[in-house]
N, C-alpha and C positions, 0 to 999 in steps of 0.2 A: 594546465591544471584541469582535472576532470570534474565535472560538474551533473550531480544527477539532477533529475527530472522524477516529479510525482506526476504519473499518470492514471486519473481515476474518470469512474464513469463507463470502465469496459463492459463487455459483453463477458460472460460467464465462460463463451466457448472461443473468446480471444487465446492464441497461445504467442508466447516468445518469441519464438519463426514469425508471426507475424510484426508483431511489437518492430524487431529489428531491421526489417523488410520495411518498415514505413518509418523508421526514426532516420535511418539509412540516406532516404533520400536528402537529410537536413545537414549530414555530416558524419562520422567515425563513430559508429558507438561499442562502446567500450565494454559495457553488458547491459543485459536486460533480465532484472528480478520480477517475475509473477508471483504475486504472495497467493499461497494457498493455504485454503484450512490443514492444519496436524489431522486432523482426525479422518476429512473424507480425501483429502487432494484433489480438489475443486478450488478452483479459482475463487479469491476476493472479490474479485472487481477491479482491484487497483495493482499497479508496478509501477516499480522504479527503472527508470535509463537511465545508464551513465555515458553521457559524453565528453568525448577527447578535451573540447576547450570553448569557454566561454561562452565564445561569439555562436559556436553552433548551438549550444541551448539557448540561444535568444532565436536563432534563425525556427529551431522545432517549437518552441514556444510562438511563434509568430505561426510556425505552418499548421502546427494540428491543435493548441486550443481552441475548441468549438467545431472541429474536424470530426465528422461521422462516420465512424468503424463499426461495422457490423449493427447498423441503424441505432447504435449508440451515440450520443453524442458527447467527447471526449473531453476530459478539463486535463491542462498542460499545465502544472507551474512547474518554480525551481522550489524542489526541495528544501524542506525547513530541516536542520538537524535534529537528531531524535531527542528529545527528553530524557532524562534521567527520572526512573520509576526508585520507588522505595523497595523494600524487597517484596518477596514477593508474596500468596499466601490469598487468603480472600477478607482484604480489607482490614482495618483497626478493630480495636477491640469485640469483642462477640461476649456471648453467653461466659457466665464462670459456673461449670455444674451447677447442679440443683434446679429444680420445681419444676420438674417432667413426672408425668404420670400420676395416676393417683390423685386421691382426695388429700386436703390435712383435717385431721382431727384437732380442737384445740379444748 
């Protein structure tokens, strides 16, 4: 069963090559997600690893939480599943028209 890994705390100019180059040594991995912004594609800071099974995300979780990459110092868990978000939009209720601009006269 494959198991991801959240790993946060990276360096900016960490890439995937390396990610899997250093998950590698702990076991099979399976892929490796660098989230990047939509807008610039630059790295978050943080990826997900998926490994092959179990036992090797406890082995990478033992070898690189608190493991320093690129004089970062790295936080390992196992991934929590994602949340279900509402839809989408910005937030509950806002503004309904009216009392923009202008004085009122009464």
């Amino acid at each position: 069963m494959e198991t991801k890994l959240y790993v946060g705390n990276l360096s900016y100019n960490s890439t995937e090559d390396q990610l899997r180059n250093l998950f590698a040594q702990a076991g099979s991995v399976v892929a490796v997600d660098l989230i990047k912004d939509r807008a610039t594609g630059s790295s978050k800071g943080f990826a997900f690893v998926t490994m092959s099974n179990q036992s090797e995300v406890e082995k990478a979780v033992s070898m690189f939480n608190g493991y320093s990459l690129d004089n970062r110092e790295l936080r390992v868990n196992i991934a929590r599943p994602r949340e279900e978000r509402g839809p989408g939009g910005y937030g509950g209720g806002g503004r309904q028209g009216g009392g923009r601009g202008g004085s009122r006269r009464y």
